[in-house]
Structure formats: structure tokens, C-alpha cells
C-alpha positions in Angstrom: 100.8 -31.5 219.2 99.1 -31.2 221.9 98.8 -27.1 221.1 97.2 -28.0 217.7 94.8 -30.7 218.5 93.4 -28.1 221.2 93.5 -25.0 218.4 92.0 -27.9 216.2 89.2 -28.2 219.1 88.6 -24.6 219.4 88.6 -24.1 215.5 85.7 -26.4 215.3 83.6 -25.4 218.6 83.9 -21.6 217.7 82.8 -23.0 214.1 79.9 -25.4 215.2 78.5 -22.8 217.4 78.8 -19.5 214.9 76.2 -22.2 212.9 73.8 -21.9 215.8 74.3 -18.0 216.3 73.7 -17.3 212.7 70.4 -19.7 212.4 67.7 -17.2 213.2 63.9 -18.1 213.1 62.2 -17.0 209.9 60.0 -13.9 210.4 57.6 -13.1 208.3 57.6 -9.1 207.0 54.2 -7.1 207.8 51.3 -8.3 206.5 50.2 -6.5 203.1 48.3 -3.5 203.1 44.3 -4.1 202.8 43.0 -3.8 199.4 42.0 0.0 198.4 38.3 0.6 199.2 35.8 0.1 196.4 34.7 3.4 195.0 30.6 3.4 195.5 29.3 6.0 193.7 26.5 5.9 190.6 29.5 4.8 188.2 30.8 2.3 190.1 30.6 -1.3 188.2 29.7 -3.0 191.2 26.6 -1.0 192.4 25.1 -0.6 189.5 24.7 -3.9 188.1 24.1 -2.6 184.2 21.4 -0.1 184.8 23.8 2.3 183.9 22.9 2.3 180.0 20.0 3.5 177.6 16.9 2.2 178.7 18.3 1.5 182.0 16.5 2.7 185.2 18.2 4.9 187.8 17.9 3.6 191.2 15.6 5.4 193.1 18.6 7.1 195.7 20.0 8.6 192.3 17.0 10.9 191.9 17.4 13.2 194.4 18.1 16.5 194.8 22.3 15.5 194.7 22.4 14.2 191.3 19.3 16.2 189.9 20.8 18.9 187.5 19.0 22.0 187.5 20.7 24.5 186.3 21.0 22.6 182.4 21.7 25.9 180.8 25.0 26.3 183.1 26.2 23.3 180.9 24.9 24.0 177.5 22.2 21.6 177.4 19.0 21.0 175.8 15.9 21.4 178.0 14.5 18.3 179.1 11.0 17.0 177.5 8.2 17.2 179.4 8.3 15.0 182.4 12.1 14.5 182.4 15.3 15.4 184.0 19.1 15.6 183.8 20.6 13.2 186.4 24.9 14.2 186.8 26.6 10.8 187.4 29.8 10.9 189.6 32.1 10.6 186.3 30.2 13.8 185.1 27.9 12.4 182.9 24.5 13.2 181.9 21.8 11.1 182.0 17.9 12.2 180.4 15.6 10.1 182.5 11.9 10.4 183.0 10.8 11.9 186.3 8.3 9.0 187.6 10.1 6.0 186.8 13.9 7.1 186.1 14.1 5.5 182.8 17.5 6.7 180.8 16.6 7.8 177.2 20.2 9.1 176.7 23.5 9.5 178.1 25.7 12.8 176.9 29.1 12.3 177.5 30.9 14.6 180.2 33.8 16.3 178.3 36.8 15.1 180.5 
């Protein structure tokens, strides 16, 4: 009996402290990633706060020589009026705005 109540005693030791052994302390995983960065470019939602529409105006840092289009023939366009200019948006559009004050009078689709 006495062979049992110590197996008994063992049986419940060894079972009291695989409880303890198995409790482990909760760890959280890594934290998650950083949300992607914001694209900031002339089509961006954000930046451009609805200017980007007919009878919008261009922000000043639109109208230089980067976005200025040039070479208008290259992609089959009309020549601008008098006084006005193609502006290339980062999605590839084109926008007819007036030199002096970068009013849009159209926008012609980019073929994508």
C-alpha cells in the first residue's frame, strides 16, 4: 500500500508540476509592418485636394520644366493655344493649362 500511495504521490507531483512547465508567458508576435508609404505625386488624392479637374489650377511646383510636355507632336497631340501648355501628370495624363496662371481647360486621357 504503501508502494501505491507513494506512486499515487509521484503521479500527482510529476502531474502538478508538468502544469507549471507547460504555462508559458504570452508573447506577443512582431509588431505589424508600417503602413505602405503614400504615393505623392501630381495624381495622388491626398496632395491635390480637387485641383486636379477642369477649371482646376495646377500648383505652381507642377509647372516646371518636369511635367512641361514639349515635344506634343511625339504623342499626337494638338498644338496648344496661344499662351498654353501640356502639363504630363504622373498617371500619364494630359492636362491643357494656361501658362500664367495654370488653369486646366482640359484633361486628354493617357491610353493605359
Amino acid at each position: 500500500m504503501k508502494k501505491q500511495l507513494g506512486a499515487l504521490a509521484l503521479c500527482g507531483a510529476m502531474l502538478v508540476s508538468s502544469q507549471c512547465v507547460m504555462a508559458q508567458a504570452y508573447r506577443p508576435g512582431p509588431p505589424p509592418p508600417p503602413p505602405a508609404p503614400r504615393y505623392h505625386g501630381m495624381y495622388d488624392q491626398g496632395r491635390h485636394e480637387g485641383w486636379y479637374k477642369r477649371n482646376g489650377r495646377i500648383p505652381q511646383q507642377y509647372r516646371g520644366s518636369r511635367y512641361v510636355v514639349s515635344d506634343w507632336r511625339h504623342y499626337r497631340l494638338r498644338p496648344p493655344p496661344r499662351g498654353y501648355q501640356y502639363i504630363r501628370s504622373d498617371n500619364g495624363d494630359f492636362l491643357l493649362a494656361a501658362i500664367t496662371t495654370g488653369v486646366i481647360v482640359s484633361i486628354i486621357a493617357a491610353n493605359h
